[in-house]
Backbone as XML, in Angstrom:
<?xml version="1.0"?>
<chain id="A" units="angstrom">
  <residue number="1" name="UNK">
    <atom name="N" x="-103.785" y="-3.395" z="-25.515"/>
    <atom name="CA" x="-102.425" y="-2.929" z="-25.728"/>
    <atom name="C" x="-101.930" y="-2.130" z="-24.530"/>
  </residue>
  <residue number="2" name="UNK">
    <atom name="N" x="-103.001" y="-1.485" z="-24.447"/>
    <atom name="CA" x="-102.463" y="-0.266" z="-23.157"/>
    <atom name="C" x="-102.078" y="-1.319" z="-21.326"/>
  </residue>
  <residue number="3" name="UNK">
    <atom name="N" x="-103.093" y="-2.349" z="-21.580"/>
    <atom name="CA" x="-102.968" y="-3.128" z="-20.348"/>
    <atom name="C" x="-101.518" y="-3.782" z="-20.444"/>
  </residue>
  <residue number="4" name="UNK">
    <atom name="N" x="-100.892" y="-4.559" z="-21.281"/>
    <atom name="CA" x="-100.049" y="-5.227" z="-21.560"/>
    <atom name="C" x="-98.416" y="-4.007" z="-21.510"/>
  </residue>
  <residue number="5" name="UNK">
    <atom name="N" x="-99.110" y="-2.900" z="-22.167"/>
    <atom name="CA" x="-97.392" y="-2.179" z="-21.642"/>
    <atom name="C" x="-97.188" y="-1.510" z="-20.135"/>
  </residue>
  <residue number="6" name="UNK">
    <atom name="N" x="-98.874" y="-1.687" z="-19.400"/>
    <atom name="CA" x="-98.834" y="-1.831" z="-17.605"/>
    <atom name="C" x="-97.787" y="-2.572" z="-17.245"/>
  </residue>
  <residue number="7" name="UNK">
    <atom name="N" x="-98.090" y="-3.788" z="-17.883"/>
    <atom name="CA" x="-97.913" y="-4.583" z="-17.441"/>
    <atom name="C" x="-96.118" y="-4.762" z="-16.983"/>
  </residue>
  <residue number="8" name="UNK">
    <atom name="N" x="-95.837" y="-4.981" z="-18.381"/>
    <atom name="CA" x="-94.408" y="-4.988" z="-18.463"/>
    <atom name="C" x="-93.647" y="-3.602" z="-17.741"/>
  </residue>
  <residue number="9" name="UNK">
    <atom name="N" x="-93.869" y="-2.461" z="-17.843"/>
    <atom name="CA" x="-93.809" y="-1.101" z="-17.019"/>
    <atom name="C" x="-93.361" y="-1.821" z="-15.715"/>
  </residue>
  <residue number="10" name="UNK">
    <atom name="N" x="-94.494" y="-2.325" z="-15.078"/>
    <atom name="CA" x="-94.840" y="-3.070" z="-13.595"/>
    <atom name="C" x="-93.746" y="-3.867" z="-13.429"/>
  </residue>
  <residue number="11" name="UNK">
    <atom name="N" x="-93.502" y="-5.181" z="-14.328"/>
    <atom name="CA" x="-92.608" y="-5.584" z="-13.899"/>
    <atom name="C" x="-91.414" y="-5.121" z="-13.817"/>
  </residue>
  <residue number="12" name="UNK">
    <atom name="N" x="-91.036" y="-4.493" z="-15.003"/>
    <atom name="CA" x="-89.589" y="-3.995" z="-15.051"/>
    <atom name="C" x="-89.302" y="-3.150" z="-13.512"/>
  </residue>
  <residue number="13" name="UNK">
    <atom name="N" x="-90.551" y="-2.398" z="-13.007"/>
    <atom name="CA" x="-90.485" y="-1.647" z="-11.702"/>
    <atom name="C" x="-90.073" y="-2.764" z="-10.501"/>
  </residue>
  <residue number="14" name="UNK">
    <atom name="N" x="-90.629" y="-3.783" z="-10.811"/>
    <atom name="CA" x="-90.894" y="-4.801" z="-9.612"/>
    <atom name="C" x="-89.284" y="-5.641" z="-9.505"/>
  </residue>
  <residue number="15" name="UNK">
    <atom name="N" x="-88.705" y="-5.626" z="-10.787"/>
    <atom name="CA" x="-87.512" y="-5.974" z="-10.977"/>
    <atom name="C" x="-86.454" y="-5.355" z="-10.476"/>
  </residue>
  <residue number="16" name="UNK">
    <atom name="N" x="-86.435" y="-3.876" z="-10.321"/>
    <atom name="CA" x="-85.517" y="-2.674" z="-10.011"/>
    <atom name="C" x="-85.711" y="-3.202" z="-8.384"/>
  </residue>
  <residue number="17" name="UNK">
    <atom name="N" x="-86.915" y="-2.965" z="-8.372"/>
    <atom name="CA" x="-86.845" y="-2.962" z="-6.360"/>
    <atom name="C" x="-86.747" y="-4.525" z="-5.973"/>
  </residue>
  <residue number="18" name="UNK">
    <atom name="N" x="-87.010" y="-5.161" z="-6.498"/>
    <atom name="CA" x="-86.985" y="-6.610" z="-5.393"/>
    <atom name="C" x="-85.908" y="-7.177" z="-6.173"/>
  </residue>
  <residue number="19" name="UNK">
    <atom name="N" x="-85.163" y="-7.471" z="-7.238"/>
    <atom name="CA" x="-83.840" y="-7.653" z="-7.389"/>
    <atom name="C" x="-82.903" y="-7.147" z="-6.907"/>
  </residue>
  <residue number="20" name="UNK">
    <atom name="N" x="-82.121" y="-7.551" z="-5.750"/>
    <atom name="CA" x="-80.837" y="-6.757" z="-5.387"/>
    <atom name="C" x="-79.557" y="-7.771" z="-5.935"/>
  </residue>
  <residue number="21" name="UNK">
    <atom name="N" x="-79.951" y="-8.343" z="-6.691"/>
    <atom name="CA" x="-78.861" y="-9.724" z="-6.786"/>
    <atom name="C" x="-77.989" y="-9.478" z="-8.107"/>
  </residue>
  <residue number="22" name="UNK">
    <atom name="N" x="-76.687" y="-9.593" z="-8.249"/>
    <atom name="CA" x="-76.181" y="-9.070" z="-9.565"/>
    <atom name="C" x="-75.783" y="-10.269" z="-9.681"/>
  </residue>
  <residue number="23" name="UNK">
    <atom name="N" x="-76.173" y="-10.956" z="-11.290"/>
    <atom name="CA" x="-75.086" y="-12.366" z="-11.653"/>
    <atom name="C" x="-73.521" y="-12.412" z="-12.026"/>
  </residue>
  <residue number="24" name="UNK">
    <atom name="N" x="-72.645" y="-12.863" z="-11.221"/>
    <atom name="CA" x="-71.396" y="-12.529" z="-11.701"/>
    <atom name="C" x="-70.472" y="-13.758" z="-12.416"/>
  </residue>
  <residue number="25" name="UNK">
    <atom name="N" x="-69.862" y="-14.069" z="-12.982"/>
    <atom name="CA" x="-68.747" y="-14.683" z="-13.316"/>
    <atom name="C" x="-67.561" y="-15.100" z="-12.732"/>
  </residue>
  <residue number="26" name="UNK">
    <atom name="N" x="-66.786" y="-15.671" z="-11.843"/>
    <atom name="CA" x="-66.071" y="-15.069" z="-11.029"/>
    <atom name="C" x="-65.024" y="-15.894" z="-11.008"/>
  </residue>
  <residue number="27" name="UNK">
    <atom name="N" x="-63.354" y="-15.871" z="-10.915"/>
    <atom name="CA" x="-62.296" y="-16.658" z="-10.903"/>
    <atom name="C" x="-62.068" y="-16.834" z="-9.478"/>
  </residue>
  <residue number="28" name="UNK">
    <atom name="N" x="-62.409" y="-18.210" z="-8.801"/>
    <atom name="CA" x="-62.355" y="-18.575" z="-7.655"/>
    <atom name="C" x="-60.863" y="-19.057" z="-7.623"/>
  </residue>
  <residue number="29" name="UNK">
    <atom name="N" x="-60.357" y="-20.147" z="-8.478"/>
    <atom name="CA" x="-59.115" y="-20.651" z="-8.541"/>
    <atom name="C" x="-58.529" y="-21.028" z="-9.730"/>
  </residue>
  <residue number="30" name="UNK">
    <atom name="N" x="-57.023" y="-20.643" z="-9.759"/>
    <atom name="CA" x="-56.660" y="-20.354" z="-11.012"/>
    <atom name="C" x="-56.408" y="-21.915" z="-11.797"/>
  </residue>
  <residue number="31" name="UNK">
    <atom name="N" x="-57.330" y="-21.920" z="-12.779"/>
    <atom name="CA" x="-57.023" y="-22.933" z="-13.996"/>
    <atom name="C" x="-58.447" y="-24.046" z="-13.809"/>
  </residue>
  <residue number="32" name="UNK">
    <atom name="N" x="-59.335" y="-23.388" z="-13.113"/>
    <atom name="CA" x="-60.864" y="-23.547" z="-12.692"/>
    <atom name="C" x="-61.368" y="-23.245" z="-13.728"/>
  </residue>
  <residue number="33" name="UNK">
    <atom name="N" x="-62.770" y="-23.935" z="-14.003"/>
    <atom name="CA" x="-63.869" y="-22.839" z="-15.039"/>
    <atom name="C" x="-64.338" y="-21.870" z="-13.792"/>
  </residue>
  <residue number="34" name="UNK">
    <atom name="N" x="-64.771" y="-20.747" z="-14.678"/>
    <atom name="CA" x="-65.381" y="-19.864" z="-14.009"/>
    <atom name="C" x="-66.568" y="-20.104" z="-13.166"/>
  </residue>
  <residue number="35" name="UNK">
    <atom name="N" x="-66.623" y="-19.588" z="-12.069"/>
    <atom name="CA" x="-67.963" y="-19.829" z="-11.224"/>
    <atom name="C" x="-69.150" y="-18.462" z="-11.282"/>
  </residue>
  <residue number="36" name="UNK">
    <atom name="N" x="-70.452" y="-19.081" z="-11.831"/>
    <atom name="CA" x="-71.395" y="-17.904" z="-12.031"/>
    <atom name="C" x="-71.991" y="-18.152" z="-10.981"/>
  </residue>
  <residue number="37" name="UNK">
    <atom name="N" x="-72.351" y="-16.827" z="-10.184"/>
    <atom name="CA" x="-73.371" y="-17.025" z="-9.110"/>
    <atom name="C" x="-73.967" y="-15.641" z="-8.851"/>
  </residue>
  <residue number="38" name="UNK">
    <atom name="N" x="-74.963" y="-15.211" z="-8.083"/>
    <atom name="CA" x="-75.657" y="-14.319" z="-7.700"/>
    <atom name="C" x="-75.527" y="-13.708" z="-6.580"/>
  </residue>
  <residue number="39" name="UNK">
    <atom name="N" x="-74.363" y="-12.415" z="-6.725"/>
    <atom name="CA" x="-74.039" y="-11.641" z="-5.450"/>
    <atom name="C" x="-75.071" y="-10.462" z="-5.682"/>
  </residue>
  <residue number="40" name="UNK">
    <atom name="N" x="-74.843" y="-9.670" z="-4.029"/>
    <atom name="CA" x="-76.234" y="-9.226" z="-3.255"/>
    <atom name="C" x="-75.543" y="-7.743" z="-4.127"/>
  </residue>
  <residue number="41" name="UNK">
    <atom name="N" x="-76.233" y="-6.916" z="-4.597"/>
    <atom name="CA" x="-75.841" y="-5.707" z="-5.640"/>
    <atom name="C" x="-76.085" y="-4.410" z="-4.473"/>
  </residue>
  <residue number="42" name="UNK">
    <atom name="N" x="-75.706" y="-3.237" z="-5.468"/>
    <atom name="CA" x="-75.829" y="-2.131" z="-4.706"/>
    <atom name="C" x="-77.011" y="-1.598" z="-5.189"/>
  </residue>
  <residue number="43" name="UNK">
    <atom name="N" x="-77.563" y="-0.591" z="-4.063"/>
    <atom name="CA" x="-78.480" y="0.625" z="-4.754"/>
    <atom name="C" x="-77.916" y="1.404" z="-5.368"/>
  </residue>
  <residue number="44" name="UNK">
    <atom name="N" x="-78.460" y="2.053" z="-6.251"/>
    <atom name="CA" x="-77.548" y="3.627" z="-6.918"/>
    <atom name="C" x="-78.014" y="4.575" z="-5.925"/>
  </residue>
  <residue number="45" name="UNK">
    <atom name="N" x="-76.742" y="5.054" z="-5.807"/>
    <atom name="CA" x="-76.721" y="6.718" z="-4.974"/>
    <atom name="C" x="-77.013" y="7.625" z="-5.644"/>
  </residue>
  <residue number="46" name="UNK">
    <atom name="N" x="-77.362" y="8.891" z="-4.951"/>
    <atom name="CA" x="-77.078" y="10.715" z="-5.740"/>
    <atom name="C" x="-77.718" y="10.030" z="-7.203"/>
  </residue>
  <residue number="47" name="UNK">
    <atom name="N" x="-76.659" y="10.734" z="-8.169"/>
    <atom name="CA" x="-76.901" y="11.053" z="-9.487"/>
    <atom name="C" x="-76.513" y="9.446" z="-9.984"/>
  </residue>
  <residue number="48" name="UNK">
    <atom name="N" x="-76.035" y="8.282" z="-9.826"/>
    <atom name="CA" x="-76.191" y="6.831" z="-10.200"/>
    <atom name="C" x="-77.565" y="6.422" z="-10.513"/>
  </residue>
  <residue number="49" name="UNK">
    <atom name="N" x="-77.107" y="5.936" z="-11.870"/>
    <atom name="CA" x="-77.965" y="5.046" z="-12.158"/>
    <atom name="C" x="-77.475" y="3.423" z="-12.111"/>
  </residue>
  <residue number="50" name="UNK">
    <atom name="N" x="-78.683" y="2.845" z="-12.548"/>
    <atom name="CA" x="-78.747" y="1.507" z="-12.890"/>
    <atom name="C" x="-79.338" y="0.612" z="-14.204"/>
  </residue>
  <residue number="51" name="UNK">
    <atom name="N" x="-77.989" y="0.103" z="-14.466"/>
    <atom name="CA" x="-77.834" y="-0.099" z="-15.833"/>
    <atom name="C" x="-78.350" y="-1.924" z="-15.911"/>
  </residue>
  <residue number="52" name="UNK">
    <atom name="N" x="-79.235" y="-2.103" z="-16.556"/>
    <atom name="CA" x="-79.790" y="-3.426" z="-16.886"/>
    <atom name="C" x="-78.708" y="-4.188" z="-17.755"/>
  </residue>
  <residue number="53" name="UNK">
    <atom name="N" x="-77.810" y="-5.384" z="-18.122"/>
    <atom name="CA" x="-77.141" y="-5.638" z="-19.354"/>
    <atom name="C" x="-77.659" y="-6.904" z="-19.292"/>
  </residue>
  <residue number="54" name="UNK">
    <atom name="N" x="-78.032" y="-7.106" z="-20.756"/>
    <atom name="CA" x="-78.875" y="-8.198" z="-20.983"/>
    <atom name="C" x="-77.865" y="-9.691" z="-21.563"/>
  </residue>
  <residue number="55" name="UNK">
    <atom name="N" x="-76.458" y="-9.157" z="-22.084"/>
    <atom name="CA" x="-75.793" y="-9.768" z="-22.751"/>
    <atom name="C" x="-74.291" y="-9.469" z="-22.479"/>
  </residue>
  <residue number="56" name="UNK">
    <atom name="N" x="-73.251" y="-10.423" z="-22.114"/>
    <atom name="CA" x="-71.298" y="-9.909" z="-22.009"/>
    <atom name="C" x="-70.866" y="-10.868" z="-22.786"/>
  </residue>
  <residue number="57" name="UNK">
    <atom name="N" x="-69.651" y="-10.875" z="-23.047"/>
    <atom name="CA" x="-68.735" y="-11.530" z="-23.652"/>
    <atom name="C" x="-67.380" y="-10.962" z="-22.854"/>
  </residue>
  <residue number="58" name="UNK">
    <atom name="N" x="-67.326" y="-12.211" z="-22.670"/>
    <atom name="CA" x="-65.436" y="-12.663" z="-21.921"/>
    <atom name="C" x="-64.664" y="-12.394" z="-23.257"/>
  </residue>
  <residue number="59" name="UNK">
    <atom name="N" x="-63.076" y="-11.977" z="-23.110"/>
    <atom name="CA" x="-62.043" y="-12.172" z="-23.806"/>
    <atom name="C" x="-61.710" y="-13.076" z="-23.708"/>
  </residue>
  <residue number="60" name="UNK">
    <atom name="N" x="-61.273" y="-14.020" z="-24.592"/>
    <atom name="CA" x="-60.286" y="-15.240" z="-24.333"/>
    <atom name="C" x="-58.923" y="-15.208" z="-23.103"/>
  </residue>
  <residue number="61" name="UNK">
    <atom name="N" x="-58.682" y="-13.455" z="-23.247"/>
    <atom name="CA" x="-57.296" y="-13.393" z="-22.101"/>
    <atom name="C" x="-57.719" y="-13.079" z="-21.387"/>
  </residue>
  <residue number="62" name="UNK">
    <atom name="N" x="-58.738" y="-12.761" z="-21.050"/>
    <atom name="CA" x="-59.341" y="-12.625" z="-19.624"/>
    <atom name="C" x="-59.275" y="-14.345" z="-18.742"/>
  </residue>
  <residue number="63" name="UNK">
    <atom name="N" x="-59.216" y="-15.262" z="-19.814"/>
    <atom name="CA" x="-59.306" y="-16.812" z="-19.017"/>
    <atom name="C" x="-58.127" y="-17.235" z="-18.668"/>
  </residue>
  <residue number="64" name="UNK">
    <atom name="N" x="-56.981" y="-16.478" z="-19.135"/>
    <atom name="CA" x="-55.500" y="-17.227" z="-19.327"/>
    <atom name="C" x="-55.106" y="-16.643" z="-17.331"/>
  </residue>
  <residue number="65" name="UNK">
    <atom name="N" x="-56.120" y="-16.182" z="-16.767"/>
    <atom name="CA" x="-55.506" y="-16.369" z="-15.210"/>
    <atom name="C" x="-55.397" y="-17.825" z="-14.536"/>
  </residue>
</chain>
């Protein structure tokens, strides 16, 4: 048990530092589907953190661009 929450610990660490890539959603041109792709992210500064989100949901009026 104790090896296995190393484990995951480890990765989640290994994830913070060697992921710099944020997946985004993005309106390239209007009346397009959306384009998902993987832009290069920031570090957190000072007192920033970094927030993992595992799950979003679009508005429907968010598509009407």
């Amino acid at each position: 048990m104790l090896i296995k929450t190393l484990c995951k610990y480890l990765s989640f660490l290994l994830s913070l530092t060697f992921r710099l890539l944020i997946r985004s959603a993005r309106i390239v041109k209007t009346n397009n589907p959306l384009v998902i792709e993987d832009r290069p992210g920031l570090k957190p500064k000072n007192s920033r953190v970094l927030v993992r989100v595992k799950y979003a949901r679009i508005c429907h009026n968010d598509l009407h661009l």
